[in-house]
Backbone as a chain_set.jsonl record, in Angstrom:
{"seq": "XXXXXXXXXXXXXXXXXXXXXXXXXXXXXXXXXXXXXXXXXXXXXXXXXXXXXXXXXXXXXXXXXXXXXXXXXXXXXXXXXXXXXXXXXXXXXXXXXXXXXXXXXXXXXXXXXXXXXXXXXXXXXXXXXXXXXXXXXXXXXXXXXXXXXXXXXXXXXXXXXXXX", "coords": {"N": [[14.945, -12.609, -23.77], [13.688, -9.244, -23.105], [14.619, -6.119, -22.706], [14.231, -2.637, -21.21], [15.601, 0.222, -21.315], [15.124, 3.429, -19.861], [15.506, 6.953, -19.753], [15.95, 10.008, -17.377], [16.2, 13.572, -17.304], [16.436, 15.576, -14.58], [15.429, 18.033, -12.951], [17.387, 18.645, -10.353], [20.365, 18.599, -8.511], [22.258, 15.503, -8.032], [22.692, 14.351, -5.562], [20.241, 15.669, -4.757], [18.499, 13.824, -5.281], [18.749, 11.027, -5.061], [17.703, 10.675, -2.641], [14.987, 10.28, -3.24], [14.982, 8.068, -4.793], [16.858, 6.305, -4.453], [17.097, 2.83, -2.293], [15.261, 3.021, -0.198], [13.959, 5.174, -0.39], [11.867, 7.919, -0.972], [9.684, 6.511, -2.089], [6.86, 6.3, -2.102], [5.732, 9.147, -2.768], [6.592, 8.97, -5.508], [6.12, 7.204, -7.021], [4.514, 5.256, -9.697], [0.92, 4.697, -8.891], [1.343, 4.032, -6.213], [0.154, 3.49, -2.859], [0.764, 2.692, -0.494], [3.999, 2.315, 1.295], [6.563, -0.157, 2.355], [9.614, -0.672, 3.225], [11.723, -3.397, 4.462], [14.884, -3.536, 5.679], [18.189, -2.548, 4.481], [20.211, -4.147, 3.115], [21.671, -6.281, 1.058], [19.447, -8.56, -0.141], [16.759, -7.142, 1.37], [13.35, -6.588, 1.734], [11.03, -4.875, -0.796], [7.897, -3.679, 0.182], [5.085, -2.696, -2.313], [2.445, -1.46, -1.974], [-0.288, -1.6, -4.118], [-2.447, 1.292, -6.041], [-5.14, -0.417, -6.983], [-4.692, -2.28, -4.176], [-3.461, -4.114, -5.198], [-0.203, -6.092, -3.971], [3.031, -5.238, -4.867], [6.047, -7.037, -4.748], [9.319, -6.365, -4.206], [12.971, -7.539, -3.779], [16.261, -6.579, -2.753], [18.718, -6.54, -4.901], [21.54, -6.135, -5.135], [23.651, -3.149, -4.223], [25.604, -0.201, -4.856], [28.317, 0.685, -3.568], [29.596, 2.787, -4.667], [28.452, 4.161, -6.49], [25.867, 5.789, -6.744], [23.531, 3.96, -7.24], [21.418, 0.78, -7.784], [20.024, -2.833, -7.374], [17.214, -4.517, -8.318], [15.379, -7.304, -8.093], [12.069, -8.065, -8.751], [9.796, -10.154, -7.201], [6.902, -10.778, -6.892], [4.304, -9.722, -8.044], [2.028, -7.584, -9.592], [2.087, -7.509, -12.333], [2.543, -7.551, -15.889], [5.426, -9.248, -16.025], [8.118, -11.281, -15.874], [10.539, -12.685, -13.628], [11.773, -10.338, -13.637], [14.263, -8.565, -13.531], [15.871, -5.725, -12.529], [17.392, -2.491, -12.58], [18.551, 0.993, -10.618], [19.718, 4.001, -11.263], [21.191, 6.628, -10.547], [22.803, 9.547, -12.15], [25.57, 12.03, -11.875], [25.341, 15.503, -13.715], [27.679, 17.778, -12.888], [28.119, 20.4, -14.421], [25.435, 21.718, -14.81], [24.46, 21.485, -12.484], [22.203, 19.886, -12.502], [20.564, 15.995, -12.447], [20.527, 12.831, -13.759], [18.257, 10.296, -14.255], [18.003, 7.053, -14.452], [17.098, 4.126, -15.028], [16.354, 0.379, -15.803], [15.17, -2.501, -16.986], [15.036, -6.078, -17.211], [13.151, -8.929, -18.226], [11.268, -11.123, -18.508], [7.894, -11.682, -20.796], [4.993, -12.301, -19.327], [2.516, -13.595, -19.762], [1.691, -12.226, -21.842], [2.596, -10.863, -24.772], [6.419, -9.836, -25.931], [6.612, -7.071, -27.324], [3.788, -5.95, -26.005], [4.436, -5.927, -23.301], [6.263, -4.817, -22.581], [6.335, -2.334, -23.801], [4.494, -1.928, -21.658], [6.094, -1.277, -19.412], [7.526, 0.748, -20.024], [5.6, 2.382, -20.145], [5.34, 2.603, -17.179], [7.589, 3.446, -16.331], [7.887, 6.268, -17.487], [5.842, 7.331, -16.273], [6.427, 7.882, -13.524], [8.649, 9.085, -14.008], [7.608, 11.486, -14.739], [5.906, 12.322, -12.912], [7.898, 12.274, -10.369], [9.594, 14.434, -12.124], [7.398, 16.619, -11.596], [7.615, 16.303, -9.072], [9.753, 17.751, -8.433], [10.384, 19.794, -10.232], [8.833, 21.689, -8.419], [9.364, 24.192, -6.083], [8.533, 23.42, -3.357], [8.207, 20.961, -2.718], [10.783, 18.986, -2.74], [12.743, 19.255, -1.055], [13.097, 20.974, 1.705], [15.535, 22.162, 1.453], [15.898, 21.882, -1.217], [14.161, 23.913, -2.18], [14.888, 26.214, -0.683], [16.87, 26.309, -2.226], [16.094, 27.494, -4.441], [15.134, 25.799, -7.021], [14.437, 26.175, -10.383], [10.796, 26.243, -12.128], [8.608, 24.771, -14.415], [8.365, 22.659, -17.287], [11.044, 21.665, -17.776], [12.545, 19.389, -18.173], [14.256, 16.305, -19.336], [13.891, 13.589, -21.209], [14.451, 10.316, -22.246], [14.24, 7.552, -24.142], [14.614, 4.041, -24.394]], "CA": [[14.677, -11.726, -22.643], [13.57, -8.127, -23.258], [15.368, -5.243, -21.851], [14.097, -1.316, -21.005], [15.979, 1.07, -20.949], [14.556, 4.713, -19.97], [16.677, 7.78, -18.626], [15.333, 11.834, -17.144], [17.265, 14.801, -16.887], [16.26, 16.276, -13.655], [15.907, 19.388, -12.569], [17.985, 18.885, -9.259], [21.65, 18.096, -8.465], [21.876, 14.139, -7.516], [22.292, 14.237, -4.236], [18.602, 16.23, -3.974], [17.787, 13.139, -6.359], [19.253, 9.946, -4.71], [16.955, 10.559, -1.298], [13.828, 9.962, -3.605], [14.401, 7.051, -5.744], [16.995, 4.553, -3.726], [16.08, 1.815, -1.87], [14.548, 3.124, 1.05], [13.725, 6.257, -0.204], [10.514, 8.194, -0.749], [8.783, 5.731, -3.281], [5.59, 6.917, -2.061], [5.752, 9.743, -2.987], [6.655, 9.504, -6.865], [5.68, 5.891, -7.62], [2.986, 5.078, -10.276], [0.357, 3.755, -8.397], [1.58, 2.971, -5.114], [-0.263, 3.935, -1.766], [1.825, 2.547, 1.247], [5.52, 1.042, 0.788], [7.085, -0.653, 3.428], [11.314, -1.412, 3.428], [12.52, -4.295, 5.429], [16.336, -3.685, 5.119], [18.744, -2.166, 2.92], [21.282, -5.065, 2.508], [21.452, -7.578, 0.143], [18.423, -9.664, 0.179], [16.011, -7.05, 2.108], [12.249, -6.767, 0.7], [10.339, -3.68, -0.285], [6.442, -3.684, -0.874], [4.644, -1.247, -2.246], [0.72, -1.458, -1.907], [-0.434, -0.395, -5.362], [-4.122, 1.987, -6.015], [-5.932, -1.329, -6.826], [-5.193, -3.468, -3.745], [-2.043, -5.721, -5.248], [0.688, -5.84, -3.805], [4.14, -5.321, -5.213], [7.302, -7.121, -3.692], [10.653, -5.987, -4.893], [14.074, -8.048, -3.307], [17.59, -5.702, -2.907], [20.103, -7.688, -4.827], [22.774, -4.932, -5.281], [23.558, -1.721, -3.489], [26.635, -0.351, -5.224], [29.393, 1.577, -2.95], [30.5, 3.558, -5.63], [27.592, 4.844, -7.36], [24.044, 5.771, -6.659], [22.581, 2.969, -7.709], [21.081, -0.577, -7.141], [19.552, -3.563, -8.797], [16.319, -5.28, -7.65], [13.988, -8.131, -8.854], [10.106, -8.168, -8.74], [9.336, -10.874, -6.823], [5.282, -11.003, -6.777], [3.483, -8.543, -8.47], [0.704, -7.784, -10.901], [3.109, -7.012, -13.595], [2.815, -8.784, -17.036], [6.493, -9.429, -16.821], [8.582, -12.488, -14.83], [11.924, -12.679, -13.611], [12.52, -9.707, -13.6], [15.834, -7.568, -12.696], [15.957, -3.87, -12.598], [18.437, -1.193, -11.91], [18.412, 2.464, -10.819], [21.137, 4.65, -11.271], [21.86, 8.294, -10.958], [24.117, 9.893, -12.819], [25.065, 13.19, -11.611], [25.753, 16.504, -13.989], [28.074, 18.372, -12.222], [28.16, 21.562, -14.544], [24.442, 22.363, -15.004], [23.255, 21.097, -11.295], [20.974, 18.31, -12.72], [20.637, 14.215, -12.542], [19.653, 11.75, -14.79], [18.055, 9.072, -13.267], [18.637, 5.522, -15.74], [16.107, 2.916, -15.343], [16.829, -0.182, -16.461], [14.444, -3.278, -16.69], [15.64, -7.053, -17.854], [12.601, -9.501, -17.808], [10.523, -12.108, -19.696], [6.875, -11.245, -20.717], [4.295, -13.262, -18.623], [1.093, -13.475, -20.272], [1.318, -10.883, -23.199], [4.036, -10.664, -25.62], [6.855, -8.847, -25.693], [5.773, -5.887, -27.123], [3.126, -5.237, -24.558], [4.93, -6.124, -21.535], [7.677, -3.687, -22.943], [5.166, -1.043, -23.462], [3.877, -1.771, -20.521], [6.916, -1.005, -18.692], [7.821, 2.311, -21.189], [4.749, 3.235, -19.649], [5.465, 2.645, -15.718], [8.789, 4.095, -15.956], [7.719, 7.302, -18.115], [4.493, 7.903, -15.182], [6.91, 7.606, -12.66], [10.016, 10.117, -14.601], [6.639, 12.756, -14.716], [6.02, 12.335, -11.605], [9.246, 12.94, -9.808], [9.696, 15.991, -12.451], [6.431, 17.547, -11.383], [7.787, 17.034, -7.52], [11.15, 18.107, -8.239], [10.002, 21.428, -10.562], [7.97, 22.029, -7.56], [10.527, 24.386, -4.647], [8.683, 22.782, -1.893], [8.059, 19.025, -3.111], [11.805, 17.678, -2.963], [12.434, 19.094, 0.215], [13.325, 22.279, 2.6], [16.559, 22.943, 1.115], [15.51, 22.799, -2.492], [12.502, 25.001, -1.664], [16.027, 26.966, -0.292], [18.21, 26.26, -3.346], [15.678, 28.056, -5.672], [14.841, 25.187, -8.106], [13.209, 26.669, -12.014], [9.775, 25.869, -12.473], [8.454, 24.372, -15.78], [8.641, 21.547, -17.693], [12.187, 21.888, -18.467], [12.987, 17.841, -17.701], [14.037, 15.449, -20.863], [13.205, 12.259, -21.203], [14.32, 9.53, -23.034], [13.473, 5.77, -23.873], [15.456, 3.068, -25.413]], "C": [[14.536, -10.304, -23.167], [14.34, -7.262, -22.54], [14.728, -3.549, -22.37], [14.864, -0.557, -20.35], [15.701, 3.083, -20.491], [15.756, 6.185, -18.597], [15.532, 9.159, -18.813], [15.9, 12.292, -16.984], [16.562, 15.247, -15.984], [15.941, 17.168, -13.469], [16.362, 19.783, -10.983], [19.133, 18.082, -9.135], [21.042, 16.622, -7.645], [21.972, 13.757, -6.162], [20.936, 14.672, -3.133], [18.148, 14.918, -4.44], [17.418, 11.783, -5.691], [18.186, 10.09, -3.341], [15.408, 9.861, -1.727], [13.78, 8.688, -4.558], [15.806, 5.553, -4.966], [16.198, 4.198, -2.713], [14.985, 1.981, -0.96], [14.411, 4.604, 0.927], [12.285, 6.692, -0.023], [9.572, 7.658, -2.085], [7.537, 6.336, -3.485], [5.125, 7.831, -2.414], [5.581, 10.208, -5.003], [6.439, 7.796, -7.543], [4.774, 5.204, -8.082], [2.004, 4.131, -9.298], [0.069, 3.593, -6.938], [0.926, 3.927, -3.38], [0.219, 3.696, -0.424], [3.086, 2.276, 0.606], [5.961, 0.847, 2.467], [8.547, -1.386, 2.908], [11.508, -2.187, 4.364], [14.201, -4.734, 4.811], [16.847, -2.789, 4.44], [19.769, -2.848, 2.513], [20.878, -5.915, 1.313], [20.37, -8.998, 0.039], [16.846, -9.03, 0.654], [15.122, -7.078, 0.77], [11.617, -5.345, 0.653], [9.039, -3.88, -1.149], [6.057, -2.536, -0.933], [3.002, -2.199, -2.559], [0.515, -0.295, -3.236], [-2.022, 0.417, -5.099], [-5.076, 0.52, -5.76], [-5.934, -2.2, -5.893], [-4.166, -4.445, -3.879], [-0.581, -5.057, -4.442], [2.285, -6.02, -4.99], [5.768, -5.865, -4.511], [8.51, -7.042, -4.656], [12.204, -6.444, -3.51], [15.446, -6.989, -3.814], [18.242, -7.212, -3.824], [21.208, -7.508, -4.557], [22.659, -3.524, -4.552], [24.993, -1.314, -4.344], [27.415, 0.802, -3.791], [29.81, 2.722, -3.522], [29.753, 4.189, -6.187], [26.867, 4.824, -6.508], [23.35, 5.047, -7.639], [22.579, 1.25, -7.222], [20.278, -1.735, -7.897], [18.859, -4.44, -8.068], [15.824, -6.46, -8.276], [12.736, -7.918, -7.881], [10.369, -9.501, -8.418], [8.322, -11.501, -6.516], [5.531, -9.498, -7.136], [2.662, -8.693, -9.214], [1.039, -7.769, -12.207], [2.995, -8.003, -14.839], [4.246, -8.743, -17.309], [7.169, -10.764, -15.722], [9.896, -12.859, -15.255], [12.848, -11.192, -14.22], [13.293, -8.7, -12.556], [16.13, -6.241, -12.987], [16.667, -3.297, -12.117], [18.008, -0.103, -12.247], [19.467, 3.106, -10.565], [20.806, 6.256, -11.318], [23.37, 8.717, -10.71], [24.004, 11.485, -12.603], [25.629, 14.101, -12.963], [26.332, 17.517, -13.413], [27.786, 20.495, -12.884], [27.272, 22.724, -14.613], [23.201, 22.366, -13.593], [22.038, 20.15, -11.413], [21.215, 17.004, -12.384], [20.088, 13.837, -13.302], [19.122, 10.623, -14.292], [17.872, 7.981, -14.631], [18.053, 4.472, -14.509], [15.7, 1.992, -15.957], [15.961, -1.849, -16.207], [14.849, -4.642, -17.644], [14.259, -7.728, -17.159], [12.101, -10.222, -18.921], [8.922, -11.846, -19.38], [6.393, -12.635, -20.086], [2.734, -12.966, -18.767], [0.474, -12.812, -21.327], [3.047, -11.057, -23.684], [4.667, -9.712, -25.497], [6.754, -7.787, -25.727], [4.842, -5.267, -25.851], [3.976, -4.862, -23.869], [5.928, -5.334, -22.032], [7.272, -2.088, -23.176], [4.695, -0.534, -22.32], [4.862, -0.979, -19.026], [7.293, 0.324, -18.834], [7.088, 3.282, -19.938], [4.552, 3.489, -17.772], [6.37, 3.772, -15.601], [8.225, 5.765, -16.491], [6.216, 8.1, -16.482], [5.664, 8.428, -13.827], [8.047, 8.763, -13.0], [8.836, 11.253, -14.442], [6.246, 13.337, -13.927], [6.887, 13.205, -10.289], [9.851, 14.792, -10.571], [8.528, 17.071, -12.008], [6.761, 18.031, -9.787], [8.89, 17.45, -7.147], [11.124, 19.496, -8.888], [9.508, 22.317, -9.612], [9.125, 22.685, -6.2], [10.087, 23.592, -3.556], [8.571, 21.429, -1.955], [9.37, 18.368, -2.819], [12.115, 17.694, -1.445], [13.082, 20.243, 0.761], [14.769, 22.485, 1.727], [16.851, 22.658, -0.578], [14.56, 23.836, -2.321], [14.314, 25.878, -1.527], [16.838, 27.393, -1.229], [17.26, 27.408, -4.772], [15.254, 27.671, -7.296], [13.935, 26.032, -9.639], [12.221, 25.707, -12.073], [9.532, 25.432, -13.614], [8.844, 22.968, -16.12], [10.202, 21.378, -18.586], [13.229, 19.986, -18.305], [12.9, 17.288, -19.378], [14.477, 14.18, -20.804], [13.684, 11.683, -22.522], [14.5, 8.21, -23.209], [14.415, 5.256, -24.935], [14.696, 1.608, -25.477]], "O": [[15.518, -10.063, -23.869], [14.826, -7.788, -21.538], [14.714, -3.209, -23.553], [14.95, -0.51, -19.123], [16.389, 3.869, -21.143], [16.294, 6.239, -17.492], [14.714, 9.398, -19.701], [16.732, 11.735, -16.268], [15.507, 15.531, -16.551], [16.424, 17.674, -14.482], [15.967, 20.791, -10.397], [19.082, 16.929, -9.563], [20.013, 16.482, -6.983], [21.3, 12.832, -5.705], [20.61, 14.458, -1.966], [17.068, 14.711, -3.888], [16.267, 11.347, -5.649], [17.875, 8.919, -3.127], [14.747, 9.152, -0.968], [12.717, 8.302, -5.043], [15.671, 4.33, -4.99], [15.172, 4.705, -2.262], [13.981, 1.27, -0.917], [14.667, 5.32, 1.894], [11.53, 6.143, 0.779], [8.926, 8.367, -2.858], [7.101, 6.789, -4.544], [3.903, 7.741, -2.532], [4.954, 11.086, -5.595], [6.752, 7.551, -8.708], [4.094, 4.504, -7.332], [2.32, 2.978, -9.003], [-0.984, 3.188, -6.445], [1.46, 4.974, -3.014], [0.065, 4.422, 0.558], [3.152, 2.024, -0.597], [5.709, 1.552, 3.444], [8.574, -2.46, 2.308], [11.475, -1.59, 5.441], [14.621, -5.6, 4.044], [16.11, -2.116, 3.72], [20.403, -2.376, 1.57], [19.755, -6.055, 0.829], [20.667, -10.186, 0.156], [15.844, -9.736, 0.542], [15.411, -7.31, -0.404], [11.574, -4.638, 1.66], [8.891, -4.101, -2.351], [6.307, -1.573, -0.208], [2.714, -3.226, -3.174], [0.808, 0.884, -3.433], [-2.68, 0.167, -4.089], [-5.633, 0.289, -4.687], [-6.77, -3.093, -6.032], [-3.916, -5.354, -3.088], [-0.134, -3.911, -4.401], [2.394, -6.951, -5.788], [6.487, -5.101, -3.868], [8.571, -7.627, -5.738], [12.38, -5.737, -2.518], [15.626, -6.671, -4.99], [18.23, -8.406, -3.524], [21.944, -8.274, -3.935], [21.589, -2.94, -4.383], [25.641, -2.342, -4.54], [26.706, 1.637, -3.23], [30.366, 3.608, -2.873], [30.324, 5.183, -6.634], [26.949, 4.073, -5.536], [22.735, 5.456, -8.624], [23.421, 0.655, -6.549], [19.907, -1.504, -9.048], [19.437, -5.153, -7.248], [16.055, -6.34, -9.479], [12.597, -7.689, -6.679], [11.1, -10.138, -9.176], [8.397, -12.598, -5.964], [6.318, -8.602, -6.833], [2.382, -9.814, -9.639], [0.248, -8.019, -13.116], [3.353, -9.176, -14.726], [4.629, -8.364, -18.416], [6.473, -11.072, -14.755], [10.372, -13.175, -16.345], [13.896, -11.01, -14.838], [13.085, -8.272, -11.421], [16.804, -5.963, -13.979], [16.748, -3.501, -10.905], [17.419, 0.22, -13.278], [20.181, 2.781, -9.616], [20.174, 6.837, -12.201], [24.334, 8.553, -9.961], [23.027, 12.178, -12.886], [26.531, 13.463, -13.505], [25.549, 18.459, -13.292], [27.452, 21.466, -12.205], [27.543, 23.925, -14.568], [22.048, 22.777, -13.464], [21.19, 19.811, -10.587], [22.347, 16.86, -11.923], [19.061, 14.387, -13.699], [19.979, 9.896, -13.791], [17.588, 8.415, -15.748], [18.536, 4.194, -13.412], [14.772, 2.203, -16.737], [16.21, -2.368, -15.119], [15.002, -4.391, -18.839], [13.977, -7.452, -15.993], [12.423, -10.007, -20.09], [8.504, -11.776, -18.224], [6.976, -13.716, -20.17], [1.994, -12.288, -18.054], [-0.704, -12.758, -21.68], [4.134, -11.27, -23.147], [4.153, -8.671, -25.088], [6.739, -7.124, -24.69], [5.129, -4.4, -25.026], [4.345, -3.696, -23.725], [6.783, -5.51, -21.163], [7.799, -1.039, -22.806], [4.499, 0.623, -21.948], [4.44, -0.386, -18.033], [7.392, 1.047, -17.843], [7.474, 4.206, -19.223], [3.824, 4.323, -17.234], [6.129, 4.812, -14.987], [8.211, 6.53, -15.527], [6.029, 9.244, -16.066], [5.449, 9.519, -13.299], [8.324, 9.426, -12.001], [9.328, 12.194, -13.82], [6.115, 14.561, -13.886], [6.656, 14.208, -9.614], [10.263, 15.805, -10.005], [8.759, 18.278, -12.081], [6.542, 19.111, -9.239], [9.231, 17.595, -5.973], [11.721, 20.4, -8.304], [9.628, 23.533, -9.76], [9.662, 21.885, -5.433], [10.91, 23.067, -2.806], [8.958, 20.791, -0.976], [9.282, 17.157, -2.616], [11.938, 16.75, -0.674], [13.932, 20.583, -0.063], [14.659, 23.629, 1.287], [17.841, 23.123, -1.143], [15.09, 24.871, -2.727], [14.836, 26.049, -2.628], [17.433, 28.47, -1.249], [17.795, 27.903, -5.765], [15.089, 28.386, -8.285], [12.746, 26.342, -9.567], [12.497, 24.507, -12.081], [10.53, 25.711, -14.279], [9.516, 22.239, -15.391], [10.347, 21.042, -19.762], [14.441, 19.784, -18.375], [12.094, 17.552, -20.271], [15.539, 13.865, -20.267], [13.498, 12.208, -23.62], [15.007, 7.639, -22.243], [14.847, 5.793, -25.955], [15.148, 0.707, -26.183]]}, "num_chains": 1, "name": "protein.A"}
């Protein structure tokens, strides 16, 4: 089984963070690809699709919600994805002393149609579109939302990134 691991330093405390990347947050917004999403649920079991650019759909099953953390752990259930069976977690981790988050993105699956490599690349490369993303709409005061725009977020590419 392969496993990806990829983490971002932020540039907003985790509670600006956690509205945009759990379950039922604003996917749409910072999610390679994806042109509608639709949540049914946030318990244990619900489904969330996301309608990608081309037309496929994506279905992603809750498995986990944790209580205790900001974070949660899905499987891909249909998708276009060269990968199968897989189980993913998102976590943020907050920095209390510098006002940032890390968001930790975490992918367990078996390649499906391309070898590991690829399909591990392939993923590098979802998660990394998707960390560029969110830093371009989180550098941004009015992108995260009225009371960053308020809080005075720093501009720039001051976000760091890194892949395991």
């Amino acid at each position: 089984m392969a496993r990806v691991t990829m983490k971002a330093l932020l540039p907003v405390t985790a509670p600006r963070l956690w509205p945009l990347v759990r379950w039922d947050g604003r996917w749409l917004d910072w999610y390679p690809g994806a042109v509608a999403c639709e949540v049914a649920g946030t318990a244990k079991g619900a489904l969330r699709r996301l309608r990608l650019r081309d037309g496929a759909d994506l279905v992603q099953r809750l498995d986990h919600l944790s209580r205790i953390e900001d974070a949660y752990t899905y499987s891909i259930i249909d998708g276009p994805y060269p990968v199968a069976g897989c189980l993913a977690q998102v976590r943020v981790l907050p920095h209390d002393a510098d006002g940032r988050a890390t968001l930790v993105w975490t992918a367990n699956f078996q390649p499906a149609g391309v070898g590991e490599e690829e399909a591990e690349a392939f993923i590098r490369r979802l998660y990394q579109a998707g960390f560029d993303t969110l830093f371009t709409l989180l550098a941004d005061p009015v992108g995260a939302d009225d009371t960053t725009a308020r809080a005075g977020l720093p501009h720039g590419p001051n976000a760091h990134h890194t892949g395991s």
